[in-house]
Legacy VTK file of the C-alpha trace (Angstrom):
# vtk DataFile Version 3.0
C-alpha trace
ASCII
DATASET POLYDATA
POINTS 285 float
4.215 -50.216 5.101
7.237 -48.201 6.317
7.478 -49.764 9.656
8.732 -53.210 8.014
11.850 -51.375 7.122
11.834 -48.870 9.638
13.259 -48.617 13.501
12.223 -46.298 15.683
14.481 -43.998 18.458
17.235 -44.100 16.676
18.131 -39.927 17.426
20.883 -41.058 20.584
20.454 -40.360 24.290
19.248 -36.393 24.229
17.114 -35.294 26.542
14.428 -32.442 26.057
11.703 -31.560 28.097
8.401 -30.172 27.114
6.567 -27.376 28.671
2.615 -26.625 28.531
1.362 -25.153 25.064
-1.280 -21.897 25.607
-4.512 -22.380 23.690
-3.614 -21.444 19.783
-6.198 -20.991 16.919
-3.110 -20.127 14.044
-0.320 -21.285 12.377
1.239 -17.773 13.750
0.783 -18.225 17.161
1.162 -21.721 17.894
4.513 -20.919 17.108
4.777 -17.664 19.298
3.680 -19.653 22.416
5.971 -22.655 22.963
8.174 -21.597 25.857
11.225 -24.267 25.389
11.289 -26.508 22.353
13.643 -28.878 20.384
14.060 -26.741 16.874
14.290 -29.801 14.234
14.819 -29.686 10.383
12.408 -31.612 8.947
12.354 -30.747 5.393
13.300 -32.863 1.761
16.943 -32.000 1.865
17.730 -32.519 5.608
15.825 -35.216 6.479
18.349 -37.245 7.749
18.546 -36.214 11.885
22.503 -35.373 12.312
23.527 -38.564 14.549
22.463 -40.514 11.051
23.992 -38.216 8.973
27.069 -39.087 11.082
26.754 -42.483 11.287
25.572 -43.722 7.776
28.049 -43.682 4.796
27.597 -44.334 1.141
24.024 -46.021 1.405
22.721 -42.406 2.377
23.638 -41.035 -0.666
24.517 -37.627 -1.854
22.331 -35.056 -2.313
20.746 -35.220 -6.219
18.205 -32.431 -8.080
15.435 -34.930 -7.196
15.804 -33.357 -3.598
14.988 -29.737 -5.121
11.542 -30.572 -5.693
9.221 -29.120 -3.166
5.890 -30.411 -3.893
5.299 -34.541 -4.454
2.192 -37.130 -4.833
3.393 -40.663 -4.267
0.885 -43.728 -3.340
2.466 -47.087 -2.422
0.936 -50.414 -2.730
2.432 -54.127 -2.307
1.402 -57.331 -3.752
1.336 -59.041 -0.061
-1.393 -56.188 1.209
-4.556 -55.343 0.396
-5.101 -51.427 -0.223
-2.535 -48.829 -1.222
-1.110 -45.507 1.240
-1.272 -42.217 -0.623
-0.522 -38.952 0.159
0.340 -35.393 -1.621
2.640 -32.993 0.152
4.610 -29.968 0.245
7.867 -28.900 1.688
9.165 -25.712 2.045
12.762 -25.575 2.512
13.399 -22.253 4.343
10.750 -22.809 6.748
10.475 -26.419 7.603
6.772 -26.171 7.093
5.068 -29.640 5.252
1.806 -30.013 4.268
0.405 -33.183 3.286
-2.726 -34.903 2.604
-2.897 -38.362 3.271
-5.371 -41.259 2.009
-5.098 -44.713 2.751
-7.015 -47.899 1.677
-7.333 -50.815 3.947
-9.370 -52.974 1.380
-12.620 -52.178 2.727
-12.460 -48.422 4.133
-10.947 -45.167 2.883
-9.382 -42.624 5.225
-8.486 -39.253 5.190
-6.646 -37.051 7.016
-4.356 -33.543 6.868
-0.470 -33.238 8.779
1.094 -29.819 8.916
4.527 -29.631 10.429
4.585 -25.858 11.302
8.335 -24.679 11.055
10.290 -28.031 11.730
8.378 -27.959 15.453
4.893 -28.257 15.621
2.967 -31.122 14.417
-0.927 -30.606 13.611
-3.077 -33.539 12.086
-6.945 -33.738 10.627
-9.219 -36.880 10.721
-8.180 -40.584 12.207
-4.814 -41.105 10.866
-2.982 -41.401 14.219
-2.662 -43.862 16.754
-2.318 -42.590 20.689
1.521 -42.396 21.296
2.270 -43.016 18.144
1.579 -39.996 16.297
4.345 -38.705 14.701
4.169 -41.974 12.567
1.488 -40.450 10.562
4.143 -37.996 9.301
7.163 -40.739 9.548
5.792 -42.584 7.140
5.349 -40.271 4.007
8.517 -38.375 4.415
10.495 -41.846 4.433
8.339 -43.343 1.506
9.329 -39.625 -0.295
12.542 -39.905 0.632
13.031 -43.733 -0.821
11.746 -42.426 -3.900
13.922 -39.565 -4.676
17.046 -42.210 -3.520
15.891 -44.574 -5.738
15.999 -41.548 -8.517
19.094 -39.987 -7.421
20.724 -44.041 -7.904
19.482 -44.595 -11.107
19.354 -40.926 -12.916
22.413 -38.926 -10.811
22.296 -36.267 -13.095
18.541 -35.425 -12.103
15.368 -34.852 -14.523
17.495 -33.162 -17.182
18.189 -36.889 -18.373
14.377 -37.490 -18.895
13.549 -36.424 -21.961
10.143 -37.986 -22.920
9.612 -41.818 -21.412
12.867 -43.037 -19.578
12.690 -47.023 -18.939
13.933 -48.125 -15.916
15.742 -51.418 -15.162
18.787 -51.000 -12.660
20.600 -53.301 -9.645
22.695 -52.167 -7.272
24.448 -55.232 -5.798
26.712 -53.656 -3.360
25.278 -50.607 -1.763
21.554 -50.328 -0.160
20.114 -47.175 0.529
19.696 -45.696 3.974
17.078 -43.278 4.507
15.514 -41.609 7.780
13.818 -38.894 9.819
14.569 -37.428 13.216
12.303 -40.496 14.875
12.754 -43.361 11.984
15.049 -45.042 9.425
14.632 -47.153 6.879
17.161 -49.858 5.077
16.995 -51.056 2.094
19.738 -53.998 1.554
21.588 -54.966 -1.480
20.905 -56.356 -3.899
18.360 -54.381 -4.537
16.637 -54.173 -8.247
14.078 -51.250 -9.353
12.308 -51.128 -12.369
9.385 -48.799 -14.253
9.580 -45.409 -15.965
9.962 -41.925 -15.357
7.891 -39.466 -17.894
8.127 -35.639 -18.143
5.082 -34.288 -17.913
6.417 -30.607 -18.011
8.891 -28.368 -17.044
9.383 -29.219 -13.776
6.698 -31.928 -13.812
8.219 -35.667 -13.664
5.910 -38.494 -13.108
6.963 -41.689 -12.194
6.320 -45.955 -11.537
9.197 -47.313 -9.553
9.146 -50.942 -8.832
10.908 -51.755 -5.937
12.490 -55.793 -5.045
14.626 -56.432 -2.310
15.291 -58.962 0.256
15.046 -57.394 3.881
17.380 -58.858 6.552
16.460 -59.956 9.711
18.794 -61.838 12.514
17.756 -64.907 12.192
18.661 -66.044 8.034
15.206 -67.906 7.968
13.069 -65.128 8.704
14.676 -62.860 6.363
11.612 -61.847 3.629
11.236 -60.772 0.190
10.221 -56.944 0.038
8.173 -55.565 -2.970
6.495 -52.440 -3.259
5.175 -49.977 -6.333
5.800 -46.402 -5.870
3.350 -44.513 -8.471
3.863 -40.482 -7.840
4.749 -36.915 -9.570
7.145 -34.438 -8.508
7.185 -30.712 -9.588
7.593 -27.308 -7.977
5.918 -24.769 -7.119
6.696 -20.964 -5.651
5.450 -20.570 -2.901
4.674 -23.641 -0.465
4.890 -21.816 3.111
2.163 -22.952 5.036
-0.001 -19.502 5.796
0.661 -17.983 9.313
-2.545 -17.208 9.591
-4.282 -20.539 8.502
-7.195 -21.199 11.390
-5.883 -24.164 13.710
-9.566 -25.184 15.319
-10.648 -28.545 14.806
-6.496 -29.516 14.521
-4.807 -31.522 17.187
-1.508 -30.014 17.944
1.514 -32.013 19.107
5.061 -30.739 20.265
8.149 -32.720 17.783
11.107 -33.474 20.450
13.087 -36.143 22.464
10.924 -37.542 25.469
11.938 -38.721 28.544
10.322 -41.806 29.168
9.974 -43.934 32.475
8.846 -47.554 33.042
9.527 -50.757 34.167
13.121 -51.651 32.487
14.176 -47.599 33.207
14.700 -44.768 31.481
13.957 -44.261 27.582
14.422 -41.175 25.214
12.804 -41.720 22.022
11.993 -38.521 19.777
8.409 -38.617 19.423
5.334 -36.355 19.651
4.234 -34.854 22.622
0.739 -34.000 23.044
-0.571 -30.117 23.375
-1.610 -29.055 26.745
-4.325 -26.723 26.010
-4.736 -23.799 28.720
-5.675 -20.461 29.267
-4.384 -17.618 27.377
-3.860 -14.201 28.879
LINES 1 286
285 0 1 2 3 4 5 6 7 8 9 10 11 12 13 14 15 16 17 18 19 20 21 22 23 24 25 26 27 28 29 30 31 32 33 34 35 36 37 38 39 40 41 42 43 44 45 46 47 48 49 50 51 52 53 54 55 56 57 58 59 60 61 62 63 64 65 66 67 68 69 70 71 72 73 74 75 76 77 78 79 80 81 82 83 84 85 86 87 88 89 90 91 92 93 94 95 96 97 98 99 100 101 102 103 104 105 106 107 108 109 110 111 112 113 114 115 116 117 118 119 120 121 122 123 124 125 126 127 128 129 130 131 132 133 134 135 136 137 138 139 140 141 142 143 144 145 146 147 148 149 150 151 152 153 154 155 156 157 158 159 160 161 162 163 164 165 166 167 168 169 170 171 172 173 174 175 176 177 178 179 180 181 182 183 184 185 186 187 188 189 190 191 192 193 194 195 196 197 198 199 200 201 202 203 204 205 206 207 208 209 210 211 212 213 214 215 216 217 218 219 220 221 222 223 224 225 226 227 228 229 230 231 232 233 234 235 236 237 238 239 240 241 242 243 244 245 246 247 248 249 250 251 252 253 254 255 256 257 258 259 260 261 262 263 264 265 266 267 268 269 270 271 272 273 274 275 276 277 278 279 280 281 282 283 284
């Protein structure tokens, strides 16, 4: 869904190369054996890689205490597609670890699959969510739907869940300012006039639970192929402790890639696009 909103290499012209991974079986040491990597921040309230940050302006918003929440469940369907995208996750702010479990439904078969990010630089994913070379849009995806979502709050409720008592109604229209959203490796737009409606329930302390319905018209060069965008965003967001991923969590059976800027050569030149490199397994020691 997100890549209808979404363009990709959008981090500037950095270069980093990537050196040979030795073989790893933890959280622990895949970190202890990368010999030169690209340290990223890829958590809920820096998600936004610093040549956005720089360029964007209103439509990226300001920080709101939707962002504090550090554990989410969000599935997304539109009318126009068959099947829904769902996925529950963690972040941990300190670390830059994420956890997230992802489910998708294509009308006819379900999928599952795990993604770790292990400190903001290693990428690990379970079962067939990826495709070859594009990886790191199995992560891209839920972190921008995430981040949409707590925009969309932070727009409508400023002031955070404090302003949810019991049931809060939604029915709001921005007509001047979209929202701007985006990782290290993909952003998302989301023009004006935009219009979201639903309700937002607390289920707790700390427990909100949420169905946004998203309209908007998304712009493309040409006036006549500009389309109407519509999509539900059903989800909960609460907090929790602790959500570190374990350093010694067992990494066989995962399939490790390295999160950086690659240099990229073909037939129109030279490309950098921050992407995820593949794991070259070797011998250790």
């Amino acid at each position: 869904m997100y890549k209808e909103v979404t363009a990709k290499g959008s981090t500037g012209r950095v270069c980093a190369d990537w050196t040979g991974f030795a073989m790893v079986n933890t959280v622990k040491a895949a970190l202890s054996v990368i010999v030169y990597i690209l340290v990223i921040c890829l958590c809920h309230e820096t998600i936004h890689a610093a040549s956005e940050k720089e360029r964007c302006d209103d439509p990226c918003g300001k920080s709101t205490p939707w962002n504090e929440f550090n554990v989410f469940e969000l599935k997304v369907t539109m009318p126009q597609k068959t099947g829904y995208e769902s996925w529950h996750g963690r972040f941990d702010k300190e670390s830059s670890d994420i956890q997230i479990d992802v489910e998708t439904f294509d009308g006819q078969r379900t999928t599952h699959g795990k993604i770790l990010l292990v400190g903001g630089r290693v990428m690990a994913t379970q079962g067939p969510i990826t495709e070859p070379g594009y990886e790191i849009d199995a992560l891209d995806a839920p972190v921008l739907e995430q981040r949409l979502v707590t925009s969309l709050l932070g727009r409508v409720l400023p002031d955070g869940p404090t302003r949810v008592e019991a049931v809060r109604t939604i029915d709001f229209t921005d007509e001047k300012t979209g929202i701007q959203f985006a990782t290290p490796s993909a952003q998302g737009f989301i023009p004006a006039p935009w219009h979201v409606t639903g309700e937002v329930k607390l289920a707790g302390p700390d427990d909100i639970k949420y169905q946004l319905t998203l309209t908007a018209t998304i712009k493309q060069q040409s006036p006549a192929s500009s389309q109407g965008y519509v999509a539900t965003f059903t989800g909960r967001l609460s907090k929790e402790a602790s959500v570190k991923i374990d350093d010694a969590l067992p990494l066989e059976g995962w399939n490790l890639f390295g999160l950086g800027v690659q240099k990229r050569k073909g037939s129109g030149g030279t490309t950098f696009d921050y992407s995820a490199a593949p794991a070259i397994v070797q011998d250790c020691c």
